[in-house]
C-alpha positions in Angstrom: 1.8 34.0 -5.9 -0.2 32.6 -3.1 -0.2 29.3 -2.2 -3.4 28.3 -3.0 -2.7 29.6 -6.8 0.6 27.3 -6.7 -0.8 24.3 -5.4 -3.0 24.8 -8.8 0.1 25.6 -10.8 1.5 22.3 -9.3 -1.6 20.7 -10.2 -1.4 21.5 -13.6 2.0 20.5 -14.3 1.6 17.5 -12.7 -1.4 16.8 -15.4 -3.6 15.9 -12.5 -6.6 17.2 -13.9 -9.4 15.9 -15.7 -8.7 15.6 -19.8 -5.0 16.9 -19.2 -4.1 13.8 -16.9 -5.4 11.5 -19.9 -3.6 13.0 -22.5 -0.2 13.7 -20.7 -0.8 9.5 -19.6 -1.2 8.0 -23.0 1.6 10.3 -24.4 4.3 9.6 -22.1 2.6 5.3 -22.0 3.7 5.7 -25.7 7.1 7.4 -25.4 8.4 4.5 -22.8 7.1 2.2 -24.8 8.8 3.2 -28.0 12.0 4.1 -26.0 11.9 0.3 -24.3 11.5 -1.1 -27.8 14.2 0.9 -29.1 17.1 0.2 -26.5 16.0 -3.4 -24.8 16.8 -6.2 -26.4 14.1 -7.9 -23.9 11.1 -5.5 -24.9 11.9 -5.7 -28.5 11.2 -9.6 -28.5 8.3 -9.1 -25.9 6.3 -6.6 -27.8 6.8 -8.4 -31.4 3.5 -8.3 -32.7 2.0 -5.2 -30.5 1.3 -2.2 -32.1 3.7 0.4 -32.8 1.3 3.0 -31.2 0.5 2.0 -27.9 -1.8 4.6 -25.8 -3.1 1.8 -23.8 -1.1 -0.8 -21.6 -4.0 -3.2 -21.8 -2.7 -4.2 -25.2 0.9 -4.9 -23.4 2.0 -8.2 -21.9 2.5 -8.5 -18.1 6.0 -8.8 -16.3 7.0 -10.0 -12.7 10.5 -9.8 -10.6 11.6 -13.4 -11.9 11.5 -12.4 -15.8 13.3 -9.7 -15.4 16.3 -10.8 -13.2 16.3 -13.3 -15.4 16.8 -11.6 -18.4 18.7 -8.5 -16.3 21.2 -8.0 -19.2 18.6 -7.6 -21.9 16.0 -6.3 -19.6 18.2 -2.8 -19.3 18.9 0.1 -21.8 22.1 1.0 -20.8 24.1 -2.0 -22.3 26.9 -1.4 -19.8 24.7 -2.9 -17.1 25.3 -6.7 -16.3 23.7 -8.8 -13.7 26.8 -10.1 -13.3 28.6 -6.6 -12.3 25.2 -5.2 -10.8 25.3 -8.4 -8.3 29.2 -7.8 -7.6 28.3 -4.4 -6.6 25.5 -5.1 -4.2 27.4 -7.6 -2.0 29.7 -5.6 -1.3 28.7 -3.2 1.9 31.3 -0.7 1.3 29.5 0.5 -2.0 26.4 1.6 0.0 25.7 5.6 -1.3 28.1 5.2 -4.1 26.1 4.8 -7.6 26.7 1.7 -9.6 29.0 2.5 -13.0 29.4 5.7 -12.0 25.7 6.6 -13.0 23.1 4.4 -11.0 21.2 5.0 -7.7 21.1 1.3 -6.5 18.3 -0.6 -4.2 17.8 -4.4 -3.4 14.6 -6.3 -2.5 13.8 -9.9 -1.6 10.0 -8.5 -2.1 7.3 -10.8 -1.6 7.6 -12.9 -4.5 10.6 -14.0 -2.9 13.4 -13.3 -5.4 15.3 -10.9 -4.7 15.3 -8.1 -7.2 18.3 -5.0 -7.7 16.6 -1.6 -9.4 18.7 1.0 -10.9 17.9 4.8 -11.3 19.6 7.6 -12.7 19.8 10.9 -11.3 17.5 12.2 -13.7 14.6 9.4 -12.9 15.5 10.2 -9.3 15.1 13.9 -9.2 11.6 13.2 -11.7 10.5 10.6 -8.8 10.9 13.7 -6.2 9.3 16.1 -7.9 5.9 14.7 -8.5 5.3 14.0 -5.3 7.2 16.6 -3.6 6.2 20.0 -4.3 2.2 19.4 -3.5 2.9 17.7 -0.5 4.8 21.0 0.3 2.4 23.1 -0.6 -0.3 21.0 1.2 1.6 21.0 4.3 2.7 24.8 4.1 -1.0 25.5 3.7 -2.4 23.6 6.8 1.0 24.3 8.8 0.3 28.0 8.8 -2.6 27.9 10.3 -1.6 25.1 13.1 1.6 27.0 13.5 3.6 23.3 11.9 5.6 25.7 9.5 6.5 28.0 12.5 7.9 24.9 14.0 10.1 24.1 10.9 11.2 27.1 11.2 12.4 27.7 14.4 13.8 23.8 14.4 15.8 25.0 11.5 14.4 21.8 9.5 16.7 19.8 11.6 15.4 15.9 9.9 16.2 12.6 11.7 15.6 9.6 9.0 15.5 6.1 10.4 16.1 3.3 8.1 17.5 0.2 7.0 21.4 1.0 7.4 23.7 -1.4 5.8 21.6 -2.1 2.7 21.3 -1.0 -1.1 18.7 1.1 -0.8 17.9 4.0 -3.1 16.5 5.8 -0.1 19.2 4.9 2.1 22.1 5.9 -0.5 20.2 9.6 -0.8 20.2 10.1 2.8 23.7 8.8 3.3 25.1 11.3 0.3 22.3 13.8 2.0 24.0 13.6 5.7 27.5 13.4 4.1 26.7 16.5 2.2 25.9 18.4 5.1 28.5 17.4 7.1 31.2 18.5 4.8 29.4 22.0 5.3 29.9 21.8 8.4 25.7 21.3 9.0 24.3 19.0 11.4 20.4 19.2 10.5 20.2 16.0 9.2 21.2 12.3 11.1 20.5 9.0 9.6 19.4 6.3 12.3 19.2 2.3 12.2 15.9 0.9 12.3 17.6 -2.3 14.0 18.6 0.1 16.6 17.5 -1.0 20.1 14.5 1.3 20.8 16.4 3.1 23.8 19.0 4.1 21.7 16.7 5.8 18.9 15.1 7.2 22.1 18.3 8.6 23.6 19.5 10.0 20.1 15.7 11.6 19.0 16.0 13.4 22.5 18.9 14.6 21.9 19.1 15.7 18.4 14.9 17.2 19.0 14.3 16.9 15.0 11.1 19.2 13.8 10.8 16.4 10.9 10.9 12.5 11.4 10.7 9.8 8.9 10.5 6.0 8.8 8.7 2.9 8.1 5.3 3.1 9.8 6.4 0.2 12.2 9.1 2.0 13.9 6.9 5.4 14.4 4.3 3.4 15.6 6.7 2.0 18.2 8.4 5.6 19.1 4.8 7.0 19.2 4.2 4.8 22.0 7.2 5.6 24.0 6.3 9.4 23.1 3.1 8.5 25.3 5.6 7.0 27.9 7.6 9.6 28.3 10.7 8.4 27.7 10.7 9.7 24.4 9.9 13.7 24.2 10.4 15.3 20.8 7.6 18.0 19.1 8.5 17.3 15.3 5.8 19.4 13.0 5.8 16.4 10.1 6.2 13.0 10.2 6.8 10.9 7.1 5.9 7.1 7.3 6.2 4.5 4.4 6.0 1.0 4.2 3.9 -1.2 6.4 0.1 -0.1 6.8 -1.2 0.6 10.0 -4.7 0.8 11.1 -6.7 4.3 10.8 -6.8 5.1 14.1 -3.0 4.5 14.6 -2.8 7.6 12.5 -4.5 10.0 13.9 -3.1 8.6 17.7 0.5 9.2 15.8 -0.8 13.0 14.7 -2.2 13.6 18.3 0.7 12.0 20.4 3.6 14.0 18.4 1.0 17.7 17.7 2.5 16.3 13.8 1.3 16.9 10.5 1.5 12.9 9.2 2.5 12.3 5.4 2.0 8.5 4.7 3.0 7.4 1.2 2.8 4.1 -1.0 5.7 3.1 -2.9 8.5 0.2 -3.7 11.6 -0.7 -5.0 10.1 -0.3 -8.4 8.1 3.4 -7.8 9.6 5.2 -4.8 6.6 7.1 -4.4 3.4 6.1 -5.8 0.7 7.8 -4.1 -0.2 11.4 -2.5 -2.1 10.4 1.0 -5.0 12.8 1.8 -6.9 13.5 4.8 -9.5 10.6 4.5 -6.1 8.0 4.7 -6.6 7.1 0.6 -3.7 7.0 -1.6 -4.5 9.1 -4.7 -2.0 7.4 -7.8 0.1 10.2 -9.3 -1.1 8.8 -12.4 0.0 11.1 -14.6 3.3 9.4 -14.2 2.3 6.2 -12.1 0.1 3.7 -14.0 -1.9 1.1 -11.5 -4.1 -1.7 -12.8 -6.3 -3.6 -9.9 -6.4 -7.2 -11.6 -7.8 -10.5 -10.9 -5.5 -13.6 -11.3 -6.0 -13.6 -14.5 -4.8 -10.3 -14.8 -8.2 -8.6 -16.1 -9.5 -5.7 -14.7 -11.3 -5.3 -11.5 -13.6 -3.0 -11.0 -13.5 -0.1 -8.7 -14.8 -0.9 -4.9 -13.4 -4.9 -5.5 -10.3 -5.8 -3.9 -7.9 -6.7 -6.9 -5.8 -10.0 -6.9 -2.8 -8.3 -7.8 -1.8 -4.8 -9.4 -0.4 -4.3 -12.5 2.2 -0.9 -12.3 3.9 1.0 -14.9 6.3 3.9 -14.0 6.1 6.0 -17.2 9.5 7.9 -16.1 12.0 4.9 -15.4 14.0 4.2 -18.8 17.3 2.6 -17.5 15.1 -0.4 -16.3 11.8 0.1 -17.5 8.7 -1.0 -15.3 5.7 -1.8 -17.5 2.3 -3.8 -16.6 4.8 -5.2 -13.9 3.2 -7.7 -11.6 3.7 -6.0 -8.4 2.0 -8.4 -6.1 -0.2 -6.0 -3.7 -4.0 -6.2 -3.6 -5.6 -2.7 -3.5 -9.1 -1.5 -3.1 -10.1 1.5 -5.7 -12.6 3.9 -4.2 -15.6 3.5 -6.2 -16.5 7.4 -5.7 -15.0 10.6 -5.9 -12.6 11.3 -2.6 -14.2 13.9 -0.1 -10.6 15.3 -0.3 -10.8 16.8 -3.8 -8.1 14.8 -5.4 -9.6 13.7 -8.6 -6.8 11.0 -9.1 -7.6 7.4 -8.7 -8.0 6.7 -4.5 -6.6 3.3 -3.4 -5.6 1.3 -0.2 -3.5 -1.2 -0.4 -4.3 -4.4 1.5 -1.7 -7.2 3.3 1.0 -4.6 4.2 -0.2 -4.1 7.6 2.7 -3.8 10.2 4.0 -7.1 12.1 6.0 -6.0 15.1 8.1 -8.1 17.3 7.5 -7.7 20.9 9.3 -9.4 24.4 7.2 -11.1 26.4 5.7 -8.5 28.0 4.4 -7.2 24.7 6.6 -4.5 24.6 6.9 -3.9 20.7 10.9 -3.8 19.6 11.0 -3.3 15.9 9.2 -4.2 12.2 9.3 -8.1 11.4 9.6 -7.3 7.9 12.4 -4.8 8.7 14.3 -7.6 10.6 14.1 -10.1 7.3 15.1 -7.6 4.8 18.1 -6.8 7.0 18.9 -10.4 7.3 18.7 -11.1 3.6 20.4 -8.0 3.2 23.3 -9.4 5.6 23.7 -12.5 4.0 24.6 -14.1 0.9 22.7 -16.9 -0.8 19.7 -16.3 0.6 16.8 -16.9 -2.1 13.7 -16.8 0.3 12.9 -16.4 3.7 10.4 -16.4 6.5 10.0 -16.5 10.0 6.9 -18.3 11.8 6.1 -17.6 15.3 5.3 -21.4 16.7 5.1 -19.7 20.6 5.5 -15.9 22.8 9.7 -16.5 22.1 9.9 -19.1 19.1 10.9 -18.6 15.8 10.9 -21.1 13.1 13.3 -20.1 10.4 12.2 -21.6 6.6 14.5 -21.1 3.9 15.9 -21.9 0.4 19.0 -21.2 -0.5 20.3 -19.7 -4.0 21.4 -23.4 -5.9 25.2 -21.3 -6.3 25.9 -21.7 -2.8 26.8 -24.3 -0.2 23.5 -24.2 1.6 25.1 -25.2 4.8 26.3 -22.0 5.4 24.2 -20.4 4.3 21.7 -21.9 7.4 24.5 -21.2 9.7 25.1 -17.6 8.6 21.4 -16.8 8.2 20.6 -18.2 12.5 23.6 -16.8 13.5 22.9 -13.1 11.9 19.5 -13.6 13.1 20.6 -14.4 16.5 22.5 -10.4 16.7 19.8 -8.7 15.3 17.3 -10.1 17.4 19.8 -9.2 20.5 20.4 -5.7 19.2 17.0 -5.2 19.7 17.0 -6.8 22.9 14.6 -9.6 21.8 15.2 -13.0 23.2 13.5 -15.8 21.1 14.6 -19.4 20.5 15.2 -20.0 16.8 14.4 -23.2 15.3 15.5 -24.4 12.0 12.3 -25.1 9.7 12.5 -28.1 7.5 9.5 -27.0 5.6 10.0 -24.8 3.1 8.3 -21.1 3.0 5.2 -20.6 3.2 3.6 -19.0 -0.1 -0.3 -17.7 -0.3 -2.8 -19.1 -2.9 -2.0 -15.9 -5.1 1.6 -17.5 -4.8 3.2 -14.2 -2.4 5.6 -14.8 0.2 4.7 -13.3 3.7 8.0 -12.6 5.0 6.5 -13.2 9.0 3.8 -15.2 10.2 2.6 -14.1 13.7 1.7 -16.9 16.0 -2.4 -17.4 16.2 -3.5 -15.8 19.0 -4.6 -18.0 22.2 -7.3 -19.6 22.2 -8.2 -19.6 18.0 -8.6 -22.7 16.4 
């Protein structure tokens, strides 16, 4: 079979054609719903009154984050899980990589909403969430990597992968590369290693040289940064792909990553909710996998926008997650749907996704460190009772730290825990800033999201 006849075969499968998407969408829109009916108490009640056959989510109420942490118990189809137990499990480090009751792939988020949310996945929606995005960007990149010689490079690296992430947090990606790297060390391989993000930048530096990985992934922050001290010099590594999620960056940070490493890049939309959500293409849109992703662009009032208007919010439905199922959730992120068919092909709906551009933290001399939002999903992460948090730049070295604490704990030490953990990551990174405690509480946008960092305004505005 050649590879052009299995990226069709891929295509297929996945239902990413014409007619075939549709149907394979409504049927699996109406399996999850009848399945979320069935075995949560908290969509039974929701849906009373909806029709039993639902081929359309229109017809569906909307969820958010809050509603369903607070109704966590009822929310989930496994009547084992408690919020209680779920909440025990996350606080405690030592469980990072291990699944929750035995079963569960585990990830926390304070998200932008504010409250922090914990998602569970079972192997089975885990391996369903690899494989629709997995194979065709494969195939894609064995297609183009013959011909640039990428695949070659794989090849002769012996697919030697270096992941840098957020360490010391329940994430799902995080536990699947710790079990990954554990795997392979008790088989006595050492092709993959698992950085820290909150690394100091010469220490990723000294570890990428030394470890010369043919595939790189991390948040797009954190590439952006090692991209620049590829152009240094101080960092010299030739991997053929390189995998960014998370943050946005501008176009042409892109292609300067793609020409600075020789790399084919992969850039990919997801969340806590839908690991993967998207399929990038060549002309940097993000074509939904809808035939298992569901995205509605919405305006506040939660109607639909049309195509070329930037949406209020999105609306997303993963049609594959049953242990916690995600339908018509509120996910908070304003997207732009191409109006016309992408250049690239793809007949699958093309967005970008606006307000997750990259904020970096940078010393004086505007060296850039690491990933603002990386540094206050760690702290959340590192300490308990936080309910939500931001940090505002008020100078070049000034941070103003605003924060509510969860009403359960002594919100005393919760401040004192939250500057002082600041205070080491910031060093770790070998950023120097004064922190100031903010007696104004956090700063939410008109469409009520919380922006974990606000830069300062640059001189002379205003």
């Amino acid at each position: 079979m050649t590879l052009v006849n299995m990226a069709q075969r891929i295509n297929v499968l996945n239902g990413s054609t014409g007619e075939r998407l549709g149907e394979l969408q409504s049927r699996r829109l109406t399996e999850l719903v009848q399945f979320a009916r069935t075995h949560s108490p908290f969509y039974r009640g929701l849906y009373d009154g909806v029709p039993q056959h639902v081929t359309d989510p229109a017809v569906l109420p909307v969820t958010n984050k809050a509603v369903l942490m607070e109704d966590f118990d009822d929310w989930s189809t496994d009547r084992e899980i408690t919020r209680d137990a779920a909440e025990a499990f996350v606080s405690d480090p030592e469980m990072i990589g291990h699944k929750f009751l035995g079963k569960y792939l585990v990830s926390t988020t304070s998200g932008t909403s504010g409250y922090r949310g914990i998602f569970l996945m079972s192997e089975e929606e885990l391996a369903q969430a690899g494989r629709i995005n997995l194979l065709p960007q494969v195939v894609d990149f064995l297609k183009k990597g013959i011909v640039s010689g990428a695949a070659l490079r794989l090849v002769r690296g012996r697919l030697r992968s270096a992941s840098i992430i957020a360490t010391g947090a329940h994430h799902i990606l995080n536990s699947i590369r710790l079990r990954s790297s554990e795997s392979g060390r008790r088989k006595g391989s050492n092709r993959n290693i698992v950085l820290s993000v909150l690394q100091p930048v010469s220490e990723l530096v000294r570890e990428l040289n030394a470890f010369q990985p043919v595939m790189l992934s991390s948040y797009a922050g954190i590439i952006s940064i090692l991209a620049s001290e590829q152009e240094k010099g101080t960092l010299s590594i030739r991997p053929a792909l390189v995998a960014l999620t998370g943050e946005g960056l501008p176009t042409s940070e892109y292609a300067r990553i793609e020409r600075v490493f020789g790399a084919r890049v992969i850039d990919s939309y997801g969340c806590s909710e839908a690991i993967t959500m998207s399929r990038s293409c060549e002309h940097r849109w993000h074509h939904i996998l809808s035939d298992w992703i569901i995205v509605e662009p919405v305006d506040e009032d939660w109607r639909p926008v049309p195509p070329g208007t930037l949406s209020h919010t999105t609306l997303l439905t993963v049609l594959y997650r049953k242990t916690q199922p995600i339908i018509r959730y509120d996910l908070g992120d304003a997207v732009l749907q191409r109006p016309d068919p992408c250049p690239c092909g793809n007949p699958n709906p093309a967005v970008r996704v606006s307000g997750r551009a990259v904020d970096l933290l940078r010393t004086p001399d505007g060296a850039a460190k690491t990933s603002a939002a990386l540094v206050v999903e760690s702290l959340a992460a590192k300490v308990d009772g936080i309910r939500q948090l931001q940090l505002l730049q008020t100078g070049p070295a000034t941070l103003e730290v605003r924060l509510v604490p969860d009403h359960r704990v002594e919100s005393e030490s919760v401040w004192t825990n939250t500057l002082a953990v600041l205070a080491r990551l910031l060093a770790d990174n070998e950023l120097e800033y004064t922190l100031k405690r903010g007696t104004a509480p956090p700063e939410l946008s008109p469409g009520g999201k919380l922006r974990q960092f606000i830069p300062a305004a640059p001189s002379g505005s205003g």
